[in-house]
C-alpha positions in Angstrom: 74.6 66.2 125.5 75.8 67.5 128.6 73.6 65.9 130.7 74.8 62.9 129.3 78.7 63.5 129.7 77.5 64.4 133.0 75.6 60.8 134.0 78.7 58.8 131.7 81.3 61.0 134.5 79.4 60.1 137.3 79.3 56.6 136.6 82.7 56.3 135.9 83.5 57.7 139.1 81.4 55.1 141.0 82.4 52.2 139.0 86.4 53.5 140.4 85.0 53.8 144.1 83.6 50.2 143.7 86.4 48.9 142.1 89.0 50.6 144.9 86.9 49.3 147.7 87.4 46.0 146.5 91.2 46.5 146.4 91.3 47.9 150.0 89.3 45.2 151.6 91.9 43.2 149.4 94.5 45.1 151.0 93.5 44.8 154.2 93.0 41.1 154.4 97.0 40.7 153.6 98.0 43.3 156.1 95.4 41.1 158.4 98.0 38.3 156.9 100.9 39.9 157.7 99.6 41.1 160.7 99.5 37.5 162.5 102.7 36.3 160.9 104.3 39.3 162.7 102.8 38.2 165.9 103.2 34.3 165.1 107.3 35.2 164.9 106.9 37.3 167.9 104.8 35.0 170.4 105.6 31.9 168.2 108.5 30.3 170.1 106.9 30.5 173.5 104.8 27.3 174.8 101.8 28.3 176.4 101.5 27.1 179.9 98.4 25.5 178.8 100.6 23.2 176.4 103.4 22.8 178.6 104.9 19.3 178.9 101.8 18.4 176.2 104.3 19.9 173.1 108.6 20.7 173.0 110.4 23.3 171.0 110.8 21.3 167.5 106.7 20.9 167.5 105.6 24.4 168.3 108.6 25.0 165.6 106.2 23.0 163.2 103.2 24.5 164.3 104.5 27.5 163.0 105.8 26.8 159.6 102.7 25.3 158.8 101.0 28.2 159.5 103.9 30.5 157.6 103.5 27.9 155.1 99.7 28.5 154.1 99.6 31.8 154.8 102.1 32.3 151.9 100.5 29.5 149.7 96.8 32.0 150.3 98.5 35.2 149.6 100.1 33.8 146.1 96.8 32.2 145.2 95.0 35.2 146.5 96.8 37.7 144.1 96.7 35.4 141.7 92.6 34.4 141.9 91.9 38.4 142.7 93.9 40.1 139.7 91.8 37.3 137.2 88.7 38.2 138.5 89.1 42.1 137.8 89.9 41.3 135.1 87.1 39.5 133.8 84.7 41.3 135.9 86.0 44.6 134.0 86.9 43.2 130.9 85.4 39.4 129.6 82.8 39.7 131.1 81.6 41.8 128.4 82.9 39.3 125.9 81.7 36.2 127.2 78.4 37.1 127.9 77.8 38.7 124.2 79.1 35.2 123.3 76.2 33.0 125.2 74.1 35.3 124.3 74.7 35.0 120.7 74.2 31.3 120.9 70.5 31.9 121.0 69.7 29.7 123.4 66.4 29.5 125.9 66.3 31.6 128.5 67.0 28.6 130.8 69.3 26.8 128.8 71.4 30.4 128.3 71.5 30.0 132.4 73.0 26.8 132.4 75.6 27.7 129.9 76.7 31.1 131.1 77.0 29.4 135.3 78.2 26.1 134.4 81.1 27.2 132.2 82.1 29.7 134.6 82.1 27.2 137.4 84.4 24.3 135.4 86.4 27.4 134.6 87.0 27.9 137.7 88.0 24.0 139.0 90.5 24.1 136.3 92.1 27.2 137.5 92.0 26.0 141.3 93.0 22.8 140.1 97.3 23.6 140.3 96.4 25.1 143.6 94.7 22.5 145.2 97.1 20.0 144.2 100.2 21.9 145.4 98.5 22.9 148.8 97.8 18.6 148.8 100.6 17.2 147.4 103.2 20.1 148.5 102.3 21.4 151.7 100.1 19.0 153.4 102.6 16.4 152.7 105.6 18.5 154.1 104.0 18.7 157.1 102.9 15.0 157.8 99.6 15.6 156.9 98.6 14.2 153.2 98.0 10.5 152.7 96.0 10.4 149.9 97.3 9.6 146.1 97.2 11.0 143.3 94.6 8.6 141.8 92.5 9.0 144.5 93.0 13.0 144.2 91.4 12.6 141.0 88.5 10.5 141.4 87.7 12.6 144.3 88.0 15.8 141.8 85.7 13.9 139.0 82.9 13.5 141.5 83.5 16.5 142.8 82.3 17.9 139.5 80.0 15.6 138.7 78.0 16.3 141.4 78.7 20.1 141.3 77.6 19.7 137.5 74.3 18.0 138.6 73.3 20.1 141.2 74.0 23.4 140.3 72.6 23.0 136.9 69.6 21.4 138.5 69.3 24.7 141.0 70.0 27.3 137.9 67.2 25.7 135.7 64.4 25.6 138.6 65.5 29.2 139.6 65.4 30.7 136.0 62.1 28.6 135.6 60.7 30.3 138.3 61.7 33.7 137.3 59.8 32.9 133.9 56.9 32.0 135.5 56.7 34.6 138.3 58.5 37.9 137.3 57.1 39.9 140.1 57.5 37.9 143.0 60.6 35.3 142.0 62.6 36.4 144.3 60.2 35.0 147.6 59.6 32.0 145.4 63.1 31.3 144.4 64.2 31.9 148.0 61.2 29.7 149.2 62.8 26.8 146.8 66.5 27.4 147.5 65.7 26.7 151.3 63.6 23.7 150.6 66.5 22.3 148.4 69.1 23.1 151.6 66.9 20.9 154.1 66.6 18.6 151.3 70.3 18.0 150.9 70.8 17.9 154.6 68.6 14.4 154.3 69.9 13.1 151.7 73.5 14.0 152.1 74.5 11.4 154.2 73.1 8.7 152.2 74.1 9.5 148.8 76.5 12.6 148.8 78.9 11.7 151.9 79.5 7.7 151.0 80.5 8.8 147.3 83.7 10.1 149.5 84.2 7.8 151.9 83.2 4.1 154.0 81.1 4.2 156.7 81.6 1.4 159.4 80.4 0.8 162.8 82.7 2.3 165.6 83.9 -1.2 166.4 83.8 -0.9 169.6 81.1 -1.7 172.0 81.6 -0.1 174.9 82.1 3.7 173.2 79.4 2.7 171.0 76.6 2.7 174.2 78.4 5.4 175.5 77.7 7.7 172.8 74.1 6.3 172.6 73.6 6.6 176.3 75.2 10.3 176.5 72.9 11.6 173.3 69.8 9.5 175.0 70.5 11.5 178.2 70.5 14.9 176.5 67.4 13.9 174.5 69.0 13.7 171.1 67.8 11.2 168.6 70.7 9.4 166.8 70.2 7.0 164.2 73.7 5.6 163.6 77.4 6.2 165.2 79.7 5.7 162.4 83.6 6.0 161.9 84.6 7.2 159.0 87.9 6.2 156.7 89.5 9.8 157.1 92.7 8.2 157.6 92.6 7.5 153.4 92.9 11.1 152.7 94.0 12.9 155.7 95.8 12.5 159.3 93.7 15.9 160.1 91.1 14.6 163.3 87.2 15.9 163.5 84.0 14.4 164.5 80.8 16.2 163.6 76.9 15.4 163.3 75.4 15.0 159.7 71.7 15.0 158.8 68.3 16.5 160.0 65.4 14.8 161.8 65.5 11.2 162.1 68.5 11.1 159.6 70.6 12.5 162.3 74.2 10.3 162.7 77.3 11.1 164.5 80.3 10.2 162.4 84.0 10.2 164.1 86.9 10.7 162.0 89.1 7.1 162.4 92.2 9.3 163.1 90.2 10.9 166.3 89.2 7.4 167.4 92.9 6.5 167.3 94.2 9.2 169.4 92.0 10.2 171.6 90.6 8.0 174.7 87.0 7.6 175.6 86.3 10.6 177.9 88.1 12.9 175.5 85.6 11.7 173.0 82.7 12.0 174.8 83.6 15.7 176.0 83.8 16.1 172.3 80.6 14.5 171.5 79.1 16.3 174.2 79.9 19.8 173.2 78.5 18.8 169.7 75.6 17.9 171.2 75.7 21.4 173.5 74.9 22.6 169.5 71.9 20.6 168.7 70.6 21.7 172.4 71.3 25.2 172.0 70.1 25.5 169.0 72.8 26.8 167.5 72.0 25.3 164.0 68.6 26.3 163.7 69.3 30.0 165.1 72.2 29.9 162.3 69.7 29.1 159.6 67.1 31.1 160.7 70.1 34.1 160.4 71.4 33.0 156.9 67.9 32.5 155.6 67.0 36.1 157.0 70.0 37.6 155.4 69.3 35.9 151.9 65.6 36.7 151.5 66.6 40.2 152.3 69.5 40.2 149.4 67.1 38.7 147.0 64.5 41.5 147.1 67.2 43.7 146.5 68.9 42.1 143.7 65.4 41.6 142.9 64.7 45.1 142.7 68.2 46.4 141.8 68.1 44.2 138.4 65.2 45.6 137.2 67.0 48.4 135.3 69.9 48.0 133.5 72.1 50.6 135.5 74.6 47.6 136.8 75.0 46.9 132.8 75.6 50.4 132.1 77.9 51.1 135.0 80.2 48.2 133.6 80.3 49.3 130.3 77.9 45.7 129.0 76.9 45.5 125.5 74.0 43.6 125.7 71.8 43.0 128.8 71.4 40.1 130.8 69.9 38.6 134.1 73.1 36.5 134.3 75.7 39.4 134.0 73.5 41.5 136.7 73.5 38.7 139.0 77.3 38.6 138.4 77.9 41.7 139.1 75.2 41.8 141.7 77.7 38.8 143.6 80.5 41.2 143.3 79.3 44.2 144.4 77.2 42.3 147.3 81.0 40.9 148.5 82.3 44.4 149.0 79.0 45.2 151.2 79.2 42.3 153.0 83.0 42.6 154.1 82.2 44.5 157.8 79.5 42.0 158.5 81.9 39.0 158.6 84.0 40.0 161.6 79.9 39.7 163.3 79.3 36.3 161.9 82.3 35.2 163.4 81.5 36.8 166.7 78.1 35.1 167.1 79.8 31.8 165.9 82.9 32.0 168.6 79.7 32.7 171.5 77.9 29.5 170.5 81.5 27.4 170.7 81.8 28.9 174.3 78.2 27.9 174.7 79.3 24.4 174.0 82.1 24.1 175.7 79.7 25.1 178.8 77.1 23.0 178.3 79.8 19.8 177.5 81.3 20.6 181.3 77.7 20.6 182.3 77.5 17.3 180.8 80.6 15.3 181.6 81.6 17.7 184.5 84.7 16.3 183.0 86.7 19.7 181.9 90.1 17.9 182.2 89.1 15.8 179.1 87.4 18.8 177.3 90.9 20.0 177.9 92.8 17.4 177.0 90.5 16.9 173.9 91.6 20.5 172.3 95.1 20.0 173.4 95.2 16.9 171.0 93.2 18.2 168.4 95.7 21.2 168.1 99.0 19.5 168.5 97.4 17.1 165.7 96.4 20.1 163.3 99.1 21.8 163.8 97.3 24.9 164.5 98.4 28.4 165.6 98.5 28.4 169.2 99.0 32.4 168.8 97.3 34.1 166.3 97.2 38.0 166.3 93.5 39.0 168.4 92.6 41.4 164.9 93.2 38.4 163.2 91.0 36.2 165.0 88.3 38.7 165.1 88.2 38.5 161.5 88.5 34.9 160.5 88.4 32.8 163.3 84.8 30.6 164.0 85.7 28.7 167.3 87.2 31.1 169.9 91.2 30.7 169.8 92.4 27.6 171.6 93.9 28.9 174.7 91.2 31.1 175.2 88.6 28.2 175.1 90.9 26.5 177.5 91.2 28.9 180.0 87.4 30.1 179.8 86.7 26.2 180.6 88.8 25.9 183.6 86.8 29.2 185.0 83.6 26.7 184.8 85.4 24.9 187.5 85.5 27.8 189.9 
């Protein structure tokens, strides 16, 4: 009897150090908010030399309540999202997996049920936030310019898709499990990668046009100029397309899509529009300085690594029922561990992020080198990010702690100046 008052105590105090880790890596992420707001009002009225003549007062003005703007939209939504999941990791959880489980379904049917649900629960709670950030912010700010019908059709297949695929991925995984129980997790992570190359073929033929048009660039001569820059640095291209951004967005981007022979370039209309033809190629160039580098395939290799290695353990933690005990679960499941499992796995995750980013940040400067190797055109590579952050309105000062936390590409002045050094 004591023994077991002993285990219950011990539990419970776990449960509470999991449970307050969560809330200070909560915490910390607002003061990491708060943080860069401070710094934004500090630093926020001075134009960079880099941007000088390039932006005036009223824009950098702009710059900045956009970015005041979503930081308080995310810390609302944030309280908001966080204080519903404790409570229905700690409480309905409990509830709601009794109930599937009391529907007596199959094994893999139960799976299906139990993810699916939670995931439409989860559109229809984002759903008042995603349409104030569209409809509120973005168009405050000059940014929205796509309707409300369109909004919808765009959340349908949205969920749709999300419906087919995910349930698709839950019944092979579970099926697997069935099949193997003492090796599912290599197996489950062998399929899982094979289903990500998969969609990286198939994406831009039957995912990405569901969204939006695909048309040739219309225009010849940046056309073979992209063709002649990607045959020069031994890149395979199968189409250059521009692509209607302009329907939903004024936001500007180019990026690669694909895998293989599949591999297209696709340049956001708005980007063709206000950007010349060196700017674009400097662009185009450092996206290629990826692809040479090898930055994708070191970047799978990394998150493949890092998910085989989670799946043995869940695969080994889940074996016992000590993550249903420690949260207080009726009845046992796979689909409440693996819950739980996600949660807990968040927490344990939280200092590697700030490492992610780093690596991430060092293949951007690796691009931006080997795009002046390329062009030995810096002054457009210059240019280029000039434009692209007077047209997203992004913070031309965020806080360095900041940054190191949440920031992929390297800060914009900071890529700036570290490209004019190429020069010297």
């Amino acid at each position: 009897m004591l023994a077991t008052i002993r285990t219950e105590f011990a539990m419970n105090e776990f449960l509470i150090i999991i449970i307050i880790s969560y809330l200070v890596i909560v915490a910390f992420g607002y003061w990491l908010d708060f943080l860069n707001l401070s710094h934004l009002k500090k630093c926020g009225s001075v134009i960079p030399p880099e941007f000088e003549g390039q932006i005036d007062q009223a824009l950098l003005s702009k710059t900045r309540d956009y970015t005041v703007a979503h930081t308080k939209f995310g810390f609302v939504s944030s309280v908001f999202n966080n204080l519903l999941f404790l409570l229905f990791i700690l409480v309905l959880l409990n509830i709601y997996n009794s109930w599937v489980i009391s529907l007596d379904y199959s094994f893999i049917l139960s799976g299906i049920v139990f993810f699916l649900l939670l995931t439409y629960g989860e559109t229809i709670i984002s759903l008042p936030f995603s349409l104030y950030s569209t409809f509120k912010i973005e168009n405050r700010y000059g940014f929205n310019t796509m309707t409300f019908k369109l909004w919808v059709m765009d959340t349908i297949k949205s969920l749709l898709i999300s419906t087919i695929l995910t349930g698709l991925l839950i019944a092979a995984g579970l099926f697997i499990i069935q099949k193997s129980p003492d090796v599912w997790w290599f197996w489950v992570w062998c399929f899982f990668l094979a289903f990500g190359i998969f969609m990286m073929y198939i994406s831009p033929y039957v995912i990405e046009p569901l969204f939006h048009k695909f048309t040739p660039v219309g225009d010849d001569r940046l056309e073979e100029g992209i063709r002649a820059l990607m045959q020069k640095v031994g890149i395979k291209v199968s189409r250059v397309f521009k692509m209607d951004a302009s329907k939903r967005t004024k936001h500007t981007n180019a990026y690669f899509t694909g895998i293989g022979k599949v591999k297209r370039i696709v340049l956001y209309d708005t980007l063709i529009e206000k950007m010349d033809y060196n700017e674009i190629m400097s662009v185009l160039a450092h996206e290629a300085g990826h692809w040479k580098k090898k930055h994708i395939l070191k970047s799978i290799i990394m998150t493949e690594t890092i998910a085989l290695i989670s799946i043995f353990v869940a695969y080994h933690v889940i074996q016992s029922d000590f993550l249903i005990t420690l949260f207080n679960i009726k009845e046992s499941s796979l689909f409440a561990k693996l819950i739980i499992l996600g949660f807990i796995g968040s927490i344990v995750s939280f200092p590697f992020g700030p490492v992610f980013h780093y690596f991430s940040r060092k293949h951007e400067n690796e691009a931006d080198k080997y795009s002046f190797d390329l062009t030995g055109n810096p002054d457009s590579m210059i240019s280029a990010l000039v434009k692209l952050s007077k047209d997203n309105l992004s913070n031309l000062h965020p806080h360095p702690l900041y940054a190191l936390f949440h920031y992929s590409h390297p800060p914009v002045l900071e890529r700036i100046r570290k490209i004019r050094e190429f020069k010297k």
